[in-house]
C-alpha positions, -999 to 999 in steps of 0.1 A, spaced: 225 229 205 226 222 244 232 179 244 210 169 277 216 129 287 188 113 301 195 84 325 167 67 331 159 29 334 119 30 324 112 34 290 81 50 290 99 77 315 130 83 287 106 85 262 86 113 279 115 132 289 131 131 252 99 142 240 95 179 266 134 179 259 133 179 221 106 203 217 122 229 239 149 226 211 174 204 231 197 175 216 188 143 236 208 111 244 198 84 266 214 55 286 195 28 305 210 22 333 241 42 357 270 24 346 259 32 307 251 67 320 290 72 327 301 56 294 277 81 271 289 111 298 323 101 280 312 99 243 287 123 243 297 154 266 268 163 277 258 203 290 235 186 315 228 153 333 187 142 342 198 111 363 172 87 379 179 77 416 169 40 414 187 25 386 201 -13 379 237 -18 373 250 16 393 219 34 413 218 77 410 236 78 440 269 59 428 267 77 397 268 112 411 300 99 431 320 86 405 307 120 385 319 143 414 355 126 422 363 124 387 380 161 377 367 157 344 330 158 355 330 174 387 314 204 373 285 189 349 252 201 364 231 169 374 190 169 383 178 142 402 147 127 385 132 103 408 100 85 423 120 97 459 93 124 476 90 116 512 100 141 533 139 146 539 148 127 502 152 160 488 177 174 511 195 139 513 194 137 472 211 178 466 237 171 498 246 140 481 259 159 451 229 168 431 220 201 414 189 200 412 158 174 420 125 167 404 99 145 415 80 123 396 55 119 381 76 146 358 63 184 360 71 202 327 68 233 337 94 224 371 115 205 340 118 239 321 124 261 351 152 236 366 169 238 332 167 270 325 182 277 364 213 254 355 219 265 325 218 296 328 239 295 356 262 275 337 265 303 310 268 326 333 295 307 352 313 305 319 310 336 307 328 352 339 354 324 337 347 310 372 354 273 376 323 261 393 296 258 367 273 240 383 253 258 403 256 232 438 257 265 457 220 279 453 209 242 451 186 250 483 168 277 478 167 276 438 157 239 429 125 230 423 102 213 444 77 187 437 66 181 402 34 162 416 
């Protein structure tokens, strides 16, 4: 089974994204806040990371920094999921690192079609033995927009 983590500090939020996770037949963990989004990056090696931009303790932004410099997790594919929808916060959310980006409130239709894009990139990635599996190159033109 593909393990998604969910970082995400409301609870109401987690809960509906372990929910449209879990019936599309993915394994779900969850961490609160960014600095316990690292830790279970660690224990859990996840396929995929949803990470919420506005988060106590480490925000989105730090996260996806220490998760790009660190070798180990440069190439885990990472989807904004945030309340960030004005106009430019998309393009300053994927240049900061970001694979993907979904606004809320949460689309699950633009869920489904981001994951399937990443991960099936991924596979691909991995199946012709290139290094970088995460997509960050099509993260323009292929991620999806608002999930309004």
């Amino acid at each position: 089974m593909i393990r998604i983590l969910v970082a995400e500090d409301n609870a109401v939020n987690r809960e509906l994204l372990r929910e449209l996770l879990e019936a599309r037949g993915y394994t779900v963990s969850e961490a609160c806040d960014g600095q316990e989004a690292l830790h279970m990056i660690e224990q859990v090696k996840p396929e995929l990371l949803l990470l919420d931009i506005g988060m106590p303790v480490l925000d989105g932004f730090a996260v996806i920094q220490r998760i790009r410099e660190n070798p180990r997790l440069a190439l885990l594919p990472v989807v904004a999921v945030t309340a960030y929808a004005m106009r430019g916060d998309r393009e300053k959310i994927l240049q900061s690192g970001f694979d993907g980006y979904l606004s809320k409130p949460l689309n699950p239709s633009s869920l489904t079609e981001e994951l399937d894009r990443l991960l099936t990139k991924r596979a691909q990635a991995a199946g012709q033995g290139h290094g970088d599996q995460s997509g960050r190159k099509d993260q323009a033109a292929g991620a999806s927009g608002s999930g309004a």
